[in-house]
C-alpha positions, 0 to 999 in steps of 0.5 A, spaced: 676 232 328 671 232 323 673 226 318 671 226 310 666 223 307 667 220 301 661 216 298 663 213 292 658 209 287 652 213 287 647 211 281 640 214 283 638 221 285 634 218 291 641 217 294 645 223 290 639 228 294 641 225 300 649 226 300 647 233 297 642 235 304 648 231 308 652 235 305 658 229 305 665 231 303 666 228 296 661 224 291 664 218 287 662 217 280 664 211 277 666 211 269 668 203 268 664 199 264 665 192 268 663 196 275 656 194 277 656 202 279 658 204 272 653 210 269 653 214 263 656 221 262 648 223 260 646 219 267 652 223 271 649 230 269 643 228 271 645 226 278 650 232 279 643 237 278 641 235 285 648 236 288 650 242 293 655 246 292 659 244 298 660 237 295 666 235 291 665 230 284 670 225 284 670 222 277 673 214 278 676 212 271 681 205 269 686 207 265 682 211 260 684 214 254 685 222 253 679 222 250 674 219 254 677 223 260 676 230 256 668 228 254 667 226 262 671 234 264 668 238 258 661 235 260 661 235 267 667 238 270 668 234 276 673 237 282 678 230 282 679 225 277 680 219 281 685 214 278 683 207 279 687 203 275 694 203 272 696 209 271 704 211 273 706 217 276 707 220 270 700 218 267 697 221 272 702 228 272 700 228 265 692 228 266 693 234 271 697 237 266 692 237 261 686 237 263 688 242 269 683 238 274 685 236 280 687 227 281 686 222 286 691 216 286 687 209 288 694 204 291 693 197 294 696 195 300 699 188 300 705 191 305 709 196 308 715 196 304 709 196 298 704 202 301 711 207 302 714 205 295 706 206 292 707 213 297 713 216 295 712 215 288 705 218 287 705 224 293 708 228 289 703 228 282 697 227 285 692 231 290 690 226 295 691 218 295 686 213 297 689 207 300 684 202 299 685 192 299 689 190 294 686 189 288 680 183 286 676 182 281 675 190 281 679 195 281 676 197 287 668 196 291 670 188 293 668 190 300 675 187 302 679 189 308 685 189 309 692 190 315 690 196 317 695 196 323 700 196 317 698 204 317 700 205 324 708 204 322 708 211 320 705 217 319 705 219 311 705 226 309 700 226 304 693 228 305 689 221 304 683 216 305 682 210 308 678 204 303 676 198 303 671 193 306 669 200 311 661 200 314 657 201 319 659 196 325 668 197 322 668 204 320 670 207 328 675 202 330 678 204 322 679 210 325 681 208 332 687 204 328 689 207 322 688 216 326 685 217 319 682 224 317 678 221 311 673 215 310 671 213 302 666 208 302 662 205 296 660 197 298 659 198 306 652 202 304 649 197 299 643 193 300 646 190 294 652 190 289 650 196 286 645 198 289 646 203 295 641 204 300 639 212 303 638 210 310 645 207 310 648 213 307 644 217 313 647 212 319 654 212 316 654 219 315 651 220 322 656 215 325 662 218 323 660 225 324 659 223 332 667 219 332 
């Protein structure tokens, strides 16, 4: 089974051309002022010239306005808009609607009963959901893991991808537990907060592709 990749947080175009030569699944864009991997949608554009045409944009944002998400579409037309923040069912069904682009929905685990609730409420509005550690002093990149045995309990009809605190040394037992069929990362290939590192897109790239 091959597993999607979802790197997420890519600033730099030495780390855009390796995910576009690797050709990985997905390619987040992060569009939240308090992020450390927060750009500009001049930066965006720029990043997305190098990219092929085999990975999807995904454009994460937290609560924005309408008129923050109709300059980040106009401008760089993303495949996804990833919803990072607040955003209800309806929210997100809204966004869809107007902006006719396809939506992931980021929920927190905090439990079982919790995660089905969040589930159920969003399979419907959204394209895929990403079940990431509950939230800390980010939405999302706090390198935190969380119970993944909780993801055993019961098998979800939703297309999503396993988040939080995944790197190098964790990512295959990940997979081993939760039988996922997508990886986002964004913290575990840093050498730093921000700041991502080539040769450890390439090893995790590699390692998930030999699971």
């Amino acid at each position: 089974m091959k597993i999607k990749i979802k790197i997420c947080g890519i600033s730099d175009l030495e780390c855009m051309s390796t995910i576009s030569n690797l050709k990985v699944d997905y390619v987040g864009l992060v569009f939240f002022r308090k992020s450390p991997r927060n750009i500009t949608i001049d930066k965006a554009k720029l990043l997305i010239e190098c990219l092929n045409y085999k990975t999807k944009i995904v454009a994460l944002t937290v609560n924005a306005s309408d008129e923050f998400l109709r300059s980040i579409v106009s401008n760089l037309s993303p495949d996804y808009l990833q919803l990072h923040g607040e955003e209800t069912p309806y929210r997100c069904f809204e966004i869809k609607k107007n902006f006719k682009t396809k939506i992931i929905k980021a929920i927190g685990v905090k439990s079982l009963k919790s995660l089905n609730f969040e589930l159920n409420k969003y399979k419907f509005v959204t394209d895929e959901i990403i079940i990431d550690s509950p939230k800390d002093n980010l939405p999302g990149g706090n390198g935190k893991t969380f119970n993944w045995k909780l993801l055993k309990k019961r098998k979800k009809k939703v297309n999503w991808l396993l988040a939080g605190g995944i790197n190098l040394s964790n990512v295959s037992k990940a997979i081993k537990i939760t039988k996922t069929k997508g990886i986002d990362i964004s913290s575990g290939v840093e050498i730093s907060k921000g700041v991502k590192s080539t040769s450890l897109i390439k090893s995790f790239v590699k390692k998930c592709r030999n699971i």
